[in-house]
Structure formats: structure tokens, C-alpha cells
C-alpha positions, 0 to 999 in steps of 0.5 A: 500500500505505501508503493501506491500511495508513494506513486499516487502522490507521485502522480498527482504531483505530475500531473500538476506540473504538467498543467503549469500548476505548483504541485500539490500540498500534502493536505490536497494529497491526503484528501485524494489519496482514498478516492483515487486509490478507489476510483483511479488506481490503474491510472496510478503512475500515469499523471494525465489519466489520473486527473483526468479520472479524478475529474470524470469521477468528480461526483463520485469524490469525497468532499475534500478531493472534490474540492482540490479538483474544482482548485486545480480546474477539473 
């Protein structure tokens, strides 16, 4: 489980970068982690497909990882 969680932080940080953002905070990390894990993890590793599911998935989120898709403009 850590292996995920490490590529997962990994990931979204990436993923962040790509889009010209700052990477995210620990706290934005914690808030996804359960929900990507959940609804994304074969997308773990592979920053584009991970956003992207986060945000076809965004009403399926907790509230916390809804709401740093909606900061990072998913």
C-alpha cells in the first residue's frame, strides 16, 4: 500500500506540473489519496489519466478531493 500511495502522490504531483500548476500540498494529497486509490488506481503512475479520472469521477469524490479538483480546474 505505501508503493501506491508513494506513486499516487507521485502522480498527482505530475500531473500538476504538467498543467503549469505548483504541485500539490500534502493536505490536497491526503484528501485524494482514498478516492483515487478507489476510483483511479490503474491510472496510478500515469499523471494525465489520473486527473483526468479524478475529474470524470468528480461526483463520485469525497468532499475534500472534490474540492482540490474544482482548485486545480477539473
Amino acid at each position: 500500500m505505501h508503493v501506491a500511495a508513494a506513486a499516487l502522490i507521485l502522480s498527482l504531483a505530475a500531473g500538476s506540473l504538467a498543467q503549469a500548476q505548483s504541485g500539490p500540498t500534502p493536505q490536497e494529497q491526503m484528501a485524494c489519496r482514498s478516492d483515487a486509490g478507489k476510483f483511479c488506481a490503474e491510472h496510478i503512475g500515469k499523471p494525465p489519466q489520473m486527473n483526468a479520472c479524478l475529474k470524470a469521477n468528480k461526483t463520485k469524490l469525497s468532499d475534500g478531493c472534490r474540492k482540490v479538483v474544482e482548485s486545480r480546474g477539473g
